[in-house]
C-alpha positions in Angstrom: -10.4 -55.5 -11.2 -10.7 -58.7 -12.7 -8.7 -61.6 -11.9 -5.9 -61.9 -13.7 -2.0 -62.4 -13.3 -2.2 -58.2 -12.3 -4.2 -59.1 -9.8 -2.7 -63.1 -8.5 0.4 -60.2 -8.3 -1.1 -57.6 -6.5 -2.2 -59.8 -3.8 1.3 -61.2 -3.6 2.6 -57.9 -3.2 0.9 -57.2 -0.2 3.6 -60.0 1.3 3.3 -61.0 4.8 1.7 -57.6 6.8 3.3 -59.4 9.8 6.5 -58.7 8.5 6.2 -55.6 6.9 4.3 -54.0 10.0 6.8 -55.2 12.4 9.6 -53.3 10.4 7.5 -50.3 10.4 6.8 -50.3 13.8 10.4 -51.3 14.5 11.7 -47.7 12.7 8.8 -45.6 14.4 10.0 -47.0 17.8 13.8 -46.2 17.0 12.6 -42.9 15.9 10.8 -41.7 18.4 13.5 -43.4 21.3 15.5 -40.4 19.0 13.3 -38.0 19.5 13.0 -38.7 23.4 16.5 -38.7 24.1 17.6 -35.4 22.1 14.5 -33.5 23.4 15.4 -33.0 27.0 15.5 -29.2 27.0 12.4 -27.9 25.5 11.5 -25.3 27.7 11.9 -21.8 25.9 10.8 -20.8 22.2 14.5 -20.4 21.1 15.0 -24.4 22.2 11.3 -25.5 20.5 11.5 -23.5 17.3 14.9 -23.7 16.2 17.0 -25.9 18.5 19.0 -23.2 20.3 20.4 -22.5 16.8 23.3 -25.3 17.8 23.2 -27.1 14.7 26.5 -26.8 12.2 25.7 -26.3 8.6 26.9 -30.0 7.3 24.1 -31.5 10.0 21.5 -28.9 8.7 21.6 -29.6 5.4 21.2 -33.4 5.7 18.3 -32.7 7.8 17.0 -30.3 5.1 16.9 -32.9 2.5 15.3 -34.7 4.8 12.6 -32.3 5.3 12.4 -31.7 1.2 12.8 -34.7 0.1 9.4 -35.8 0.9 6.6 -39.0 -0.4 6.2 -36.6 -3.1 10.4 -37.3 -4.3 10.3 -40.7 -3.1 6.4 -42.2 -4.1 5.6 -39.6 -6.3 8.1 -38.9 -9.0 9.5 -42.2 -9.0 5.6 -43.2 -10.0 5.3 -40.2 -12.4 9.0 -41.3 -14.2 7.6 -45.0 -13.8 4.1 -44.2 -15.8 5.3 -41.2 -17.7 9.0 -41.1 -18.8 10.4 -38.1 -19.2 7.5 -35.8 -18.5 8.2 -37.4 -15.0 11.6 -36.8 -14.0 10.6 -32.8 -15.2 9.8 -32.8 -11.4 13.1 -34.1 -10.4 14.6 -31.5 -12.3 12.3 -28.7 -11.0 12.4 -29.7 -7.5 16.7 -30.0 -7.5 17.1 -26.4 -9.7 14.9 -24.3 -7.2 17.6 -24.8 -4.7 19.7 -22.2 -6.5 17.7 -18.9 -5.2 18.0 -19.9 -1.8 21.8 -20.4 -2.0 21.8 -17.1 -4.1 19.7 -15.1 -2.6 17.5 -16.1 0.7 19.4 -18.0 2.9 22.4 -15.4 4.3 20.3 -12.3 4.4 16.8 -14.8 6.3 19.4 -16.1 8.8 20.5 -12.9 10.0 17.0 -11.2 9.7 14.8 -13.1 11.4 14.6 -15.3 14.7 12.1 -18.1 14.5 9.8 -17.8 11.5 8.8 -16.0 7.7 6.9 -13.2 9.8 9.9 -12.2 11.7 11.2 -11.3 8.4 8.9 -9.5 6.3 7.4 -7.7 9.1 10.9 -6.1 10.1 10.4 -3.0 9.2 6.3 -3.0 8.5 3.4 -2.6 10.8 4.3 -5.7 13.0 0.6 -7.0 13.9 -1.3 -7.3 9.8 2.3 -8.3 8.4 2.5 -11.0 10.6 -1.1 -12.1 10.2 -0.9 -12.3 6.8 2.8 -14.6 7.0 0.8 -17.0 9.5 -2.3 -17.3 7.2 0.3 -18.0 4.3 2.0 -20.5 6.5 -1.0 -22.2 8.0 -2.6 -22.8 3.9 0.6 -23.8 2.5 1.4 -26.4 5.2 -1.5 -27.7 5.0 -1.9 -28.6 1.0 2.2 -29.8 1.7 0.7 -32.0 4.4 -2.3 -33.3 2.4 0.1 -35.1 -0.3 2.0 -36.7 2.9 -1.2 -38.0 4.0 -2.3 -39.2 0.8 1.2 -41.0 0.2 0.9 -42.7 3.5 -2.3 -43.6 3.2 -1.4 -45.1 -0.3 2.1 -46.3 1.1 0.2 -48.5 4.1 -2.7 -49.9 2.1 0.1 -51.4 0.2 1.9 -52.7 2.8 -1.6 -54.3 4.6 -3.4 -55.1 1.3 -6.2 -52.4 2.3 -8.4 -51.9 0.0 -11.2 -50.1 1.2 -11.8 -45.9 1.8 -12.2 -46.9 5.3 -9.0 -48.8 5.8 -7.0 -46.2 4.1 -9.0 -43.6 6.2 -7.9 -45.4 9.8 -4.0 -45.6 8.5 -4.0 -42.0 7.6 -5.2 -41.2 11.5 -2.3 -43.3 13.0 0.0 -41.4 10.6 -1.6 -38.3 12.6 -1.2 -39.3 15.6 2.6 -40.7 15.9 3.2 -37.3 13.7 1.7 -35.3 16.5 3.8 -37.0 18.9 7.1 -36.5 17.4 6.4 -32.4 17.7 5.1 -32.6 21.1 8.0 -34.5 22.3 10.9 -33.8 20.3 10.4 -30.1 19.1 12.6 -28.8 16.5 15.9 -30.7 17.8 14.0 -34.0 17.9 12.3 -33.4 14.5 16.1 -32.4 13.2 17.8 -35.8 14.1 14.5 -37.6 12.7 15.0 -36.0 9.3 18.9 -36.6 9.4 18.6 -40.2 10.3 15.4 -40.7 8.0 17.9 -38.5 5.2 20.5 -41.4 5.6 18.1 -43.8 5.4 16.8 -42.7 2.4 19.7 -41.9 0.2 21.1 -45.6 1.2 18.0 -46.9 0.2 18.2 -45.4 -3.3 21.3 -45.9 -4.0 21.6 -49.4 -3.6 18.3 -50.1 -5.8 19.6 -48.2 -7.9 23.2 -50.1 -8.4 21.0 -53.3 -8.3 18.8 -52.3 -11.3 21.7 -50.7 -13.2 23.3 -54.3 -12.6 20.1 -56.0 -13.8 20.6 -54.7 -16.8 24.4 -55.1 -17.4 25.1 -50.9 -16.2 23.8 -50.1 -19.3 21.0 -47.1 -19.6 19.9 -47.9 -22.9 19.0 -51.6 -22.6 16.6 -50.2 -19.1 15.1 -47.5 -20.9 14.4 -50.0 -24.0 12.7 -52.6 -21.5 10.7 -49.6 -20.0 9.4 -48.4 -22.7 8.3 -52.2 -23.6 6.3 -52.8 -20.4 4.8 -49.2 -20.3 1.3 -48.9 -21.9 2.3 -45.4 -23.6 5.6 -47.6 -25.2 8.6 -45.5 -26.6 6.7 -42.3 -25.8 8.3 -42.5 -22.3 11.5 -41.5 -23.9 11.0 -38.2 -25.1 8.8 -35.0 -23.7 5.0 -34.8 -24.1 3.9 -38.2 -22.6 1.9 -36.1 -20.3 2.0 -32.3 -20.9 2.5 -32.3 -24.4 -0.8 -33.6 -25.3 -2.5 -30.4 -26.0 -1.9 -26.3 -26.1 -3.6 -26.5 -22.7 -1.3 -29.4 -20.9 1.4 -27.2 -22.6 1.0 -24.2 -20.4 0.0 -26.5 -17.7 3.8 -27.7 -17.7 5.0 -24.2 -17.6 2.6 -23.2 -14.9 4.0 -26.1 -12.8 7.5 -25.5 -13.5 7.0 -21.9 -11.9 5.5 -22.9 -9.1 8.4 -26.1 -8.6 11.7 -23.8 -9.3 9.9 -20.4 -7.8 8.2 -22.4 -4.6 11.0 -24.0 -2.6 12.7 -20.7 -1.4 9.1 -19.3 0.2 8.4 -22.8 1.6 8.3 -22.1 5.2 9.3 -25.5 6.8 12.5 -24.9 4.5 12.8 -21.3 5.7 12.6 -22.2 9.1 15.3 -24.7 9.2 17.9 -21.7 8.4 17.2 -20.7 12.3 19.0 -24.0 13.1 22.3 -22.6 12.1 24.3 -20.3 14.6 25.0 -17.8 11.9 24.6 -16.4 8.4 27.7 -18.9 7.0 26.2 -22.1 8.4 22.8 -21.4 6.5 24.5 -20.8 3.5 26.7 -23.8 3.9 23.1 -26.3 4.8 22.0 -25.4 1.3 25.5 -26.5 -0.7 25.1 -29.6 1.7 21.9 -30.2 0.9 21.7 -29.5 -3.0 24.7 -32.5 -3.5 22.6 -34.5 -1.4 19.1 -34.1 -3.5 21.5 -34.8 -6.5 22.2 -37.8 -5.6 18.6 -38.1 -4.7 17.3 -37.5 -8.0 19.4 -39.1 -10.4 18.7 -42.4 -8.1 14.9 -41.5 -9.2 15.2 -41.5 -12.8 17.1 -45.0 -12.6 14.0 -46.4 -10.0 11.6 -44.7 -12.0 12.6 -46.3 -15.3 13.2 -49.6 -13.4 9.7 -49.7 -12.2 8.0 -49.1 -15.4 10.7 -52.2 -16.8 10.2 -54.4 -13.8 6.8 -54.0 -12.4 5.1 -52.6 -15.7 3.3 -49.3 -15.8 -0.2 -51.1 -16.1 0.5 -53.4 -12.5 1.5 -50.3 -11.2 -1.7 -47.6 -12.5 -3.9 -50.9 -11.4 -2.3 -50.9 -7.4 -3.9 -49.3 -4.6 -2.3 -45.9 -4.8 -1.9 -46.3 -8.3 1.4 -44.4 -9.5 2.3 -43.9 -5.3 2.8 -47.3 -5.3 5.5 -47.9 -7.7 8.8 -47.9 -5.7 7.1 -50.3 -2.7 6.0 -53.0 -5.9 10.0 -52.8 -7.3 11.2 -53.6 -3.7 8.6 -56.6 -3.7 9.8 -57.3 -7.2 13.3 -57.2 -6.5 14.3 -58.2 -3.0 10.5 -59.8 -1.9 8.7 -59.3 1.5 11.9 -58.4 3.5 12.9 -55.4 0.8 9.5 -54.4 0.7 8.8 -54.0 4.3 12.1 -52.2 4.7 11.2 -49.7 1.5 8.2 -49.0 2.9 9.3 -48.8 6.4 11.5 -45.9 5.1 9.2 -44.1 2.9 6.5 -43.8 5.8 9.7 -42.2 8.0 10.3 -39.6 5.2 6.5 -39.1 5.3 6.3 -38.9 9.2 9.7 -36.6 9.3 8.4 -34.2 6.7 5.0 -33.6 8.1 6.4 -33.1 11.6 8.3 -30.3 10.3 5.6 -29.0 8.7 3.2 -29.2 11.8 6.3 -27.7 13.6 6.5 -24.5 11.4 2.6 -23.9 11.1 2.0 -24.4 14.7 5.1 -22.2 15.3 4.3 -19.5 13.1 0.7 -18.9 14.4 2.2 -19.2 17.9 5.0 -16.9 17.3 3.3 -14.8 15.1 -0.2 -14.7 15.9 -0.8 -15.5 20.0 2.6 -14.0 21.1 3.1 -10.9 18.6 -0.4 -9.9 17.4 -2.2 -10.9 20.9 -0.3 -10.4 23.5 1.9 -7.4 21.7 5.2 -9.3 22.0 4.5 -9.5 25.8 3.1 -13.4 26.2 3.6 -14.9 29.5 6.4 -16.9 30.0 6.0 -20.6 28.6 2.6 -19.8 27.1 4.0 -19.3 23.7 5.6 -22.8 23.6 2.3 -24.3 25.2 0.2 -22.5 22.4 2.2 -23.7 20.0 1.5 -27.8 20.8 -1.8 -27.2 21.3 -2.1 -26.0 17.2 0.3 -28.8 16.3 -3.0 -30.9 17.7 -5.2 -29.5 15.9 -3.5 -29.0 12.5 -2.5 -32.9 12.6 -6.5 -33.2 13.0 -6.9 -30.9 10.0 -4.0 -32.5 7.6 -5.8 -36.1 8.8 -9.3 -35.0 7.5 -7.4 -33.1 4.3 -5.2 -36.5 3.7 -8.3 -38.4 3.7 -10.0 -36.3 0.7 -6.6 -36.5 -1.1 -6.4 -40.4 -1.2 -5.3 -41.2 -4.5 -4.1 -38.2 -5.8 -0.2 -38.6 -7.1 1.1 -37.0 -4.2 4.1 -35.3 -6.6 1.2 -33.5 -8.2 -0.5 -32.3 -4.8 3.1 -30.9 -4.0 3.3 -28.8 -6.4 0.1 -27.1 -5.3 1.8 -26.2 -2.3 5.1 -24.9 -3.9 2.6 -22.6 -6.1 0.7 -21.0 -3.2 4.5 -20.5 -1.3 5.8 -18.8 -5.0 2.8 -16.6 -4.5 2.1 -15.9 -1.5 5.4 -15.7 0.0 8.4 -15.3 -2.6 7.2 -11.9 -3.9 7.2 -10.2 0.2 10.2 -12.2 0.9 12.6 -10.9 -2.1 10.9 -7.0 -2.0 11.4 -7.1 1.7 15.1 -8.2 1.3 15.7 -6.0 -1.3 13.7 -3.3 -2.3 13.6 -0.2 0.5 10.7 1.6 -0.9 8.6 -1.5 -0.3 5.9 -1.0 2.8 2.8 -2.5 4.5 0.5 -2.3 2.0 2.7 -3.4 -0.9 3.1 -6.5 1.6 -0.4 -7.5 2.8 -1.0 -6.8 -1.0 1.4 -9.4 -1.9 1.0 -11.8 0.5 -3.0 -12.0 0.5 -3.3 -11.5 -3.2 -0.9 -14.0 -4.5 -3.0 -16.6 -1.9 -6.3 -15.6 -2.7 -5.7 -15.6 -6.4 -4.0 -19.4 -5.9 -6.9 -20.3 -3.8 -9.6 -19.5 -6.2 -8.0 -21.3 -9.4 -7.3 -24.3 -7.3 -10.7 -24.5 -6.6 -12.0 -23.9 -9.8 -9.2 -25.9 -11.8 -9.6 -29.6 -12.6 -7.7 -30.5 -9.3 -10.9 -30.4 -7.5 -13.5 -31.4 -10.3 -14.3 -32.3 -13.7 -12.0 -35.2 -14.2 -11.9 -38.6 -12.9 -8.7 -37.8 -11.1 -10.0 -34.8 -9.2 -10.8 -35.0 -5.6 -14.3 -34.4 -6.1 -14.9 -36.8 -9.8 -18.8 -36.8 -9.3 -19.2 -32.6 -10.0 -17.9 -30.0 -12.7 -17.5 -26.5 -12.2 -14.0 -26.4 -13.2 -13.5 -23.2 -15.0 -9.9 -22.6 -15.3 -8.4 -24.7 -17.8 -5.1 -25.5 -15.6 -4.1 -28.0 -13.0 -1.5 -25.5 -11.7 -2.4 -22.1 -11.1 0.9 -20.6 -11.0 1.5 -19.3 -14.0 -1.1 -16.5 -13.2 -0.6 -16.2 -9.6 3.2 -15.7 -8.9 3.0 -12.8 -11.6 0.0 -11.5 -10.1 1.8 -11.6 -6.5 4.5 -9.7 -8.0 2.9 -7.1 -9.7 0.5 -7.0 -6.8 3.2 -5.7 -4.2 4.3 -2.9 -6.6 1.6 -1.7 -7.1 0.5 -1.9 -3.2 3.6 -0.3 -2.0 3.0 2.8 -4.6 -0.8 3.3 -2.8 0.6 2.8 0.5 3.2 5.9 -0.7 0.3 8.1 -1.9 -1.4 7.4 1.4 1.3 8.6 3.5 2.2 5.1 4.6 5.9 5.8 5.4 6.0 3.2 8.3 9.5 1.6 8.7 11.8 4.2 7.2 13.8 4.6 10.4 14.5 0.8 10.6 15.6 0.6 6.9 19.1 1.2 7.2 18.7 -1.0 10.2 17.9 -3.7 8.2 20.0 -3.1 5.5 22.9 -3.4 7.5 21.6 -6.7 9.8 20.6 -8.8 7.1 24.3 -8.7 5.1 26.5 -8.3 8.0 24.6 -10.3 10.6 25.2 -8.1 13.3 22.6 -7.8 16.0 20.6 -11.1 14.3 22.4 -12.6 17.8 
């Protein structure tokens, strides 16, 4: 970059890293003194997993807008609302409407189904060893793309913060992130990583909401006079106000939009760090009560976004902000420097990395637990694992799946981490939403028709990820230097989530022809447990 006043300001925004890393590390330490304290019993799965289910619904939801409400809500569509507009806050919109099938339709009947994770659901009444399989492999691939956009957000959050500019700075802040993640699931389990994401919730929605009043009050509380002075600082002007800034372009960015808006409103009830969370709950009403808490929190959330978003873009400018390191990550940290200096920035960005560290310990928590629970205790040992083994498995994967998300962050530096998301939502809406509603709802529905689902709906995603521009043929993909992008879409959802759907129907009717009547005797069962709740204990 050349020097200019973008860049005079860029080095200005870095403030003093004194101060800013001795608010971080002031929040890490009061968080993990949290998770130390709460954690004391830890000792069986029930405890680990899902915190002795001793969590009411109010407390529950707050922590599950803390687990949702991730660096892609809070770096990633505030940046895509700063650079983009409108086409932005479509994620805002996408992310807060999915919330309705839960409350409708998943959270009652999952509570009193299951115990600890998506496998003890959709293997019910199926052949317990493939099901389960297949609902760990789903778990394991769809943590892990939700955990790369953490990474990348904290690495882009922290190169901010220090003034890093180099791969290899960025690299060595994404392995601390690892680590202290790591930590918080070792030590605090699923009780400990609850009152993390309720205090880091708080934290959040105070932080919001009182940039947001200040902006507002910047510009006399009136909407019009921001959005004017947004659309004057942004390089793509008044287009900002209106759709198509960034998927109305082209036929192709078109369907793009509608592929991505299936995989946001389809994706959050088959994301299985959200699914787990309904085991915190002692019953069926609780659950159901978490999600009503935690849809009026993300609305509050969200509209906060469109007002940061806009601000950023009339504050900081959308061509200071595309020029940061991070690029459109970086927006909300440059409108605290902007607005409140070194102190606000330090204490933004202190609480943005606490959203990052909170989400991605849940989601360590729930893959670890799944291929624990699902995989070494049910398809291994036969639902007969020796006692503490299963809880001692399940911290040695939370090891190495922080390693894996550290090396998978790394690649994903850069990336709008909103965008990454969204990759994960689509491989949960096809993967997991099709086997979770047949299951639920659908008695004719069998083993086949699920590992049909399941496996098709991720291998499909898989494949167009790989061959989509997300991983080459554009300067923004993670690999810029190759092409072999052959499907036209960033977002493959659009023709995986069908293809999940229609792949279970058809499934189950083989499995029929073959004789596959497995389950039939635990239908009723079923039926019965997973409206009334009784016997879900």
């Amino acid at each position: 970059m050349n020097q200019s006043a973008d860049t005079v300001f860029l080095a200005q925004a870095a403030g003093n890293p004194t101060i800013n890393v001795s608010i971080f590390l002031a929040v890490v330490v009061v968080t993990l003194f949290i998770v130390y304290r709460v954690s004391s019993r830890n000792t069986t799965a029930a405890d680990y997993y899902a915190a002795g289910g001793g969590f009411s619904g109010m407390q529950n939801g707050i922590a599950l807008s803390g687990d949702y409400l991730s660096a892609a809500s809070f770096l990633g569509v505030a940046g895509a609302i700063a650079v983009y507009g409108y086409d932005g806050f479509l994620y805002s919109i996408g992310f807060l409407v999915a919330w309705l099938i839960p409350l409708m339709l998943i959270a009652e009947r999952f509570r009193n189904t299951g115990r600890f994770t998506m496998g003890d659901v959709v293997s019910y009444r199926m052949k317990q060893r493939p099901v389960r399989a297949a609902a760990a492999n789903a778990t394991l691939v769809i943590s892990f793309f939700y955990m790369l956009a953490q990474m990348a957000g904290a690495g882009a959050l922290v190169a901010l913060l220090l003034d890093v500019h180099t791969a290899g700075g960025q690299a060595l802040v994404i392995c601390v992130v690892g680590v202290i993640m790591v930590l918080y699931v070792l030590v605090g389990g699923m009780k400990g990583t609850t009152w993390v994401q309720i205090v880091k919730a708080a934290l959040l929605l105070v932080c919001v909401s009182l940039m947001s009043v200040f902006i507002l009050g910047k510009f006399g509380f009136d909407l019009g006079a921001l959005f004017g002075r947004a659309a004057e600082k942004n390089a793509l002007s008044d287009l900002i106000l209106e759709p198509g800034a960034r998927y109305g372009r082209s036929d192709t960015a078109k369907l793009d939009f509608v592929s991505l808006s299936l995989a946001l409103v389809l994706g959050t009830a088959a994301l299985p760090h959200v699914l787990m969370r309904f085991y915190t709950v002692p019953n069926a009403y609780q659950a159901r009560r978490s999600v009503v808490w935690a849809i009026w929190t993300m609305v509050l959330f969200y509209l906060s976004t469109l007002v940061i978003g806009y601000g950023a873009s009339a504050i900081v400018g959308s061509d200071a902000i595309t020029s940061a390191p991070g690029g459109e990550n970086s927006a909300v940290p440059l409108l605290a420097f902007h607005v409140g200096g070194t102190v606000l920035l330090g204490l933004v960005s202190a609480v943005a990395f606490t959203t990052i560290l909170a989400v991605v310990a849940g989601l360590t928590l729930t893959a670890s637990a799944s291929f624990a629970h699902d995989v070494y205790a049910n398809v291994i040992k036969h639902g007969n694992p020796e006692p503490g083994s299963e809880v001692r498995v399940a911290r040695i994967t939370a090891v190495v799946i922080g390693a894996l998300a550290v090396g998978g962050g790394i690649l994903a530096t850069g990336q709008n981490v909103a965008f990454l998301v969204a990759l994960a939502f689509a491989f949960a809406a096809s993967a997991n939403l099709p086997a979770i509603l047949y299951t639920l709802f659908w008695r004719r529905f069998n083993t086949t028709g699920t590992l049909w689902s399941i496996y098709g709906g991720l291998a499909s995603c898989l494949v167009l990820i790989l061959f989509s521009p997300v991983i080459s043929g554009s300067e923004t993909s993670i690999i810029p230097g190759i092409d072999f992008a052959l499907f036209p879409l960033s977002n493959p959802g659009i023709v995986s989530i069908p293809l999940s759907f229609v792949l279970g129907i058809v499934g189950t009717f083989v499995g029929e022809r073959k004789g596959l009547q497995e389950g039939a005797d635990r239908r009723d069962e079923m039926d019965v447990r997973s409206v009334t709740g009784i016997g879900s204990g």
